[in-house]
C-alpha positions in Angstrom: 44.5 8.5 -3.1 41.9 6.0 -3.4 38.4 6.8 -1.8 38.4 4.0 -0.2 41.9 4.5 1.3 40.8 7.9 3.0 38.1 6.2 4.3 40.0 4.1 6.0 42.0 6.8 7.4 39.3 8.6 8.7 37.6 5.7 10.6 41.2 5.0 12.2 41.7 8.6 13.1 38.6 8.7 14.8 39.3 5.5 16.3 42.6 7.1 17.8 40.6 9.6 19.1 38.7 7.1 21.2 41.4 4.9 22.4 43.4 7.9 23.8 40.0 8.9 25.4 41.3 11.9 28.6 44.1 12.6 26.1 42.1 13.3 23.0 39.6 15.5 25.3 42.6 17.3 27.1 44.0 18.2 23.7 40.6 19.6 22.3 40.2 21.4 25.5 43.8 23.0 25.1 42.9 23.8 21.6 39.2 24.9 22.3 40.7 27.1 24.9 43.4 28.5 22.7 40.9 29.5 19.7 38.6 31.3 21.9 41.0 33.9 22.9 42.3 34.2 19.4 38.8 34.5 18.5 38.3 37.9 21.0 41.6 38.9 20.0 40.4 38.7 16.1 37.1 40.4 16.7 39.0 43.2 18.9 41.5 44.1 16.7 38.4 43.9 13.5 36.9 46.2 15.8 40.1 48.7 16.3 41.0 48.9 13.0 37.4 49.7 11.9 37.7 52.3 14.3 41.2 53.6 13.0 40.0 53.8 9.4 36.5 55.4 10.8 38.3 58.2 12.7 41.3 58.1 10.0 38.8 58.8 7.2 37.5 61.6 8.3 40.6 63.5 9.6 41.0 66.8 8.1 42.8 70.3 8.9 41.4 73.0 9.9 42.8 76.2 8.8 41.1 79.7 10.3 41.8 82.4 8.9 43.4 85.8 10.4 40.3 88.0 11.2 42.0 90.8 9.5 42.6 89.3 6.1 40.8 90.6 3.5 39.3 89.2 1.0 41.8 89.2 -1.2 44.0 88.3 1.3 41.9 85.2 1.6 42.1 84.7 -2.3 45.6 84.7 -2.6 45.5 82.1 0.6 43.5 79.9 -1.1 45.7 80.0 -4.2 48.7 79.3 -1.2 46.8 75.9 0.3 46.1 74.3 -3.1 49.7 74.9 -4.5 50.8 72.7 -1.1 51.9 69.4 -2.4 49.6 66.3 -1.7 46.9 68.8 -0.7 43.8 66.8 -2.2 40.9 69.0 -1.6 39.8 72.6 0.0 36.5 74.1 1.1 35.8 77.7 2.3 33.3 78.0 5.6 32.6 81.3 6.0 32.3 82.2 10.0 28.3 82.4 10.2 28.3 79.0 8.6 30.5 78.0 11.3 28.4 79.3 14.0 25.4 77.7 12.4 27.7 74.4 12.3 28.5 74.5 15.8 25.0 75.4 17.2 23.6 72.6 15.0 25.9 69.8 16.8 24.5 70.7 20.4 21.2 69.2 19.7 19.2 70.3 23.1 21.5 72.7 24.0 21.1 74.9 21.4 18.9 77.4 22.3 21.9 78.1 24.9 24.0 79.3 22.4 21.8 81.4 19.8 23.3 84.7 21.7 26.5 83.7 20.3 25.0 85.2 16.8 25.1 89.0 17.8 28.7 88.9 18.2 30.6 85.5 16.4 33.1 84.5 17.6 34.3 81.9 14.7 36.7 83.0 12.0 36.3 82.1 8.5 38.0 78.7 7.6 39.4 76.6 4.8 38.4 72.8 5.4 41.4 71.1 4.0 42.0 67.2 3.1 45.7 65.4 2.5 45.8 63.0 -0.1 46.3 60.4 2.0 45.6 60.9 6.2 49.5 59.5 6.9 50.5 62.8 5.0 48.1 65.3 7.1 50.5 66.5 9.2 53.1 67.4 6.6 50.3 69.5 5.1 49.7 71.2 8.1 52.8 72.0 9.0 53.4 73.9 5.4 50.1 75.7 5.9 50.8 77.0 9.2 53.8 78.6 7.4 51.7 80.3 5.0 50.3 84.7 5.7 47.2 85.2 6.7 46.9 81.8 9.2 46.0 82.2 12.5 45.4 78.8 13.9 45.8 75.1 12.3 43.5 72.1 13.8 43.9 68.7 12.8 42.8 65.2 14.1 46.7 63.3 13.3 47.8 62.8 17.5 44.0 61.2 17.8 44.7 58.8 15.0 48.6 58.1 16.0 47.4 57.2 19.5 44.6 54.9 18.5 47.0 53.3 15.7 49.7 52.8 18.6 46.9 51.0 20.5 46.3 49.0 18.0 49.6 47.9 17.5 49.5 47.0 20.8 47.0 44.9 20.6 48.5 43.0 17.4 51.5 42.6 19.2 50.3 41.6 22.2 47.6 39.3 20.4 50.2 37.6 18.5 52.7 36.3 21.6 49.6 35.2 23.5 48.4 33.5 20.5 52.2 32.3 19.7 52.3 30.8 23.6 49.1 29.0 23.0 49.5 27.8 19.8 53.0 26.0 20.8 51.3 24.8 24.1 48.4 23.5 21.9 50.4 21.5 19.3 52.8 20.1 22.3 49.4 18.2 23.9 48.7 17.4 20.1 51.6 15.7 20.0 52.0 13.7 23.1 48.2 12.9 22.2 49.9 10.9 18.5 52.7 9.9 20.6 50.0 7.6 23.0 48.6 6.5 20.0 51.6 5.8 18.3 53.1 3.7 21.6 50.2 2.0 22.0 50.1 0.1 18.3 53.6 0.1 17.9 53.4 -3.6 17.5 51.1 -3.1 14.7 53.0 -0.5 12.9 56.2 -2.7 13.0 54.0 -5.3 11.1 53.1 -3.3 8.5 56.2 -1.8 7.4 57.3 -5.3 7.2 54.9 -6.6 4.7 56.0 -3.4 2.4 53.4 -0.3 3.9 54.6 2.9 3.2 55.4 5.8 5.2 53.2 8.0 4.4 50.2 4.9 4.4 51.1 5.0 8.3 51.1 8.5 8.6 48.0 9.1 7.4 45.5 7.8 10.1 47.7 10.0 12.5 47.7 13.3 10.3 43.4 12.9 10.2 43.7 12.1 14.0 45.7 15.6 14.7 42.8 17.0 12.0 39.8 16.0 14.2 41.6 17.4 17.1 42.3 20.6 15.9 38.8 20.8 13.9 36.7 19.7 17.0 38.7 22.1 19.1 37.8 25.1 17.1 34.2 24.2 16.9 33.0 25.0 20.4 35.0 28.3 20.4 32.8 29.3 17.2 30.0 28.7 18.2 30.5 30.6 21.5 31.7 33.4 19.5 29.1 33.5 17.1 26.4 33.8 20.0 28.4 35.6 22.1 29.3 38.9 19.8 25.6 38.2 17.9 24.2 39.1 21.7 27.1 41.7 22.6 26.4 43.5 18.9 22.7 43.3 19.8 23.0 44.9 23.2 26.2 47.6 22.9 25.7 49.1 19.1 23.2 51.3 19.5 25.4 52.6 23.3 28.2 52.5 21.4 27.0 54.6 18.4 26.1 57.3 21.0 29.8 57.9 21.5 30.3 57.7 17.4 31.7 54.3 17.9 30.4 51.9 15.4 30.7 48.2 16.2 31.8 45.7 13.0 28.7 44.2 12.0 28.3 40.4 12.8 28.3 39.6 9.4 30.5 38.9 7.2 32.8 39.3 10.7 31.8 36.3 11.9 32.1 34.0 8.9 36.0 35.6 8.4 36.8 34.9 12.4 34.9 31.3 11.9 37.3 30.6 8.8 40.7 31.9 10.3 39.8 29.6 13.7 38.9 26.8 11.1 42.3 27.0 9.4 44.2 27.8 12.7 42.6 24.4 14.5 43.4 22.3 11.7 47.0 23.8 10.9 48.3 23.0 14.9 46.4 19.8 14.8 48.3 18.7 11.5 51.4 20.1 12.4 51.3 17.9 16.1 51.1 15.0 14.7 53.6 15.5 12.4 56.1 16.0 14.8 55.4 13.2 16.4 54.9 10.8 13.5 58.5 12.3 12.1 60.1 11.1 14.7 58.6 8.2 15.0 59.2 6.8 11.5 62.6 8.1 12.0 63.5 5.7 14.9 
């Protein structure tokens, strides 16, 4: 296509814009609307999953040890764990490291517990890692089977209930999104439609001195563009400043309770870019329909 040509497209899309004038504004509003909530959505599930894989990555099992084993017992338990299959990695933590461990992680409260060193109460340990976190409880499970096992501890039912959670949220995210989307391009469409009505006398007279379909369609396809492009500008923007100051304010709280917010960068520029392509795809796709059926008649 000519330069020239898509000019002239682009000055008569935006010219639709302005004839349909409430229309064209009711239609960006719908899609503005529409692409903010998918934007939270986006940025909350970013923020879920960073969560999953945070918790997920540093799931492991612990195994502790019957206080009478001996240490040969221990040994030959050792030998047991790493001849489990899809057992990755194992570390021994002897039970005054584990008391030093545990007094260590109460900061202030500390002192409190220092008592605890003339009679421990910890058993000696084996840190164990799965290959992969899905296959930690089918580790454990063998190990608890093995001599010389008192207890087994592993992270797996916090990590299922966050992932169930967070395929909550997807579903959920996606029939909102799906609703809004379909109400979105249906404005988008009656939008063309107006337009369409409106210089229906003008089509007719240039399909009859030879101008193809898709030279009409054009003008309407970069109409449903602007629509959809303009619509998911205000909703970036708010975003952008809106999780910049959120990020600002709540990461450090957050971090207290060992949750770590995605940074605003790249996040931002991958939620900006998936709006982008969203807006434009449902204001293409509107005027399609209507054109299509138009051209049809």
């Amino acid at each position: 296509m000519k330069f020239r040509t898509l000019t002239r497209h682009g000055k008569e899309g935006m010219k639709n814009l302005g004839r349909n004038g409430w229309m064209s504004f009711a239609s960006i509003s719908a899609v503005a609307i529409m692409l903010f909530l998918v934007g939270i959505f986006l940025l909350l599930i970013l923020n879920m999953n960073h969560l999953a894989s945070t918790v997920e990555d540093d799931v492991e099992i612990h195994v502790y040890i019957d206080l009478t084993a001996t240490k040969e017992q221990q040994d030959a338990l050792r030998q047991d764990i790493e001849s489990v299959q899809y057992v990755e990695s194992i570390e021994f933590v002897d039970r005054d490291e584990g008391l030093d461990q545990f007094i260590d992680s109460m900061d202030e409260m500390a002192p409190v517990f220092e008592g605890l060193r003339s009679e421990n109460p910890f058993n000696d340990k084996f840190v164990v890692r799965a290959e992969t976190p899905q296959l930690t409880e089918t580790v454990a499970t063998k190990i608890e089977e093995l001599s010389h096992v008192e207890t087994v501890n592993y992270g797996k039912d916090v990590v299922d209930r966050l992932f169930a959670v967070t395929d909550f949220m997807r579903t959920f995210g996606l029939v909102l999104v799906a609703g809004m989307m379909f109400t979105a391009m249906f404005l988008i469409s009656n939008t063309i439609k107006m337009t369409i009505v409106t210089r229906k006398p003008e089509i007719k007279i240039m399909r009859l001195v030879g101008a193809t379909n898709g030279f009409i369609r054009w003008p309407f396809f970069v109409e449903g563009l602007f629509i959809g492009v303009f619509g998911a500008l205000v909703p970036i923007v708010l975003i952008i400043v809106g999780y910049s100051y959120f990020y600002e304010i709540m990461s450090s709280r957050l971090e207290v309770m060992f949750f770590e917010l995605v940074p605003v960068f790249p996040a931002i520029y991958q939620v900006a870019g998936i709006l982008l392509v969203i807006g434009a795809f449902i204001g293409v796709w509107g005027s399609m329909m209507s054109v299509r059926k138009f051209l049809k008649a």
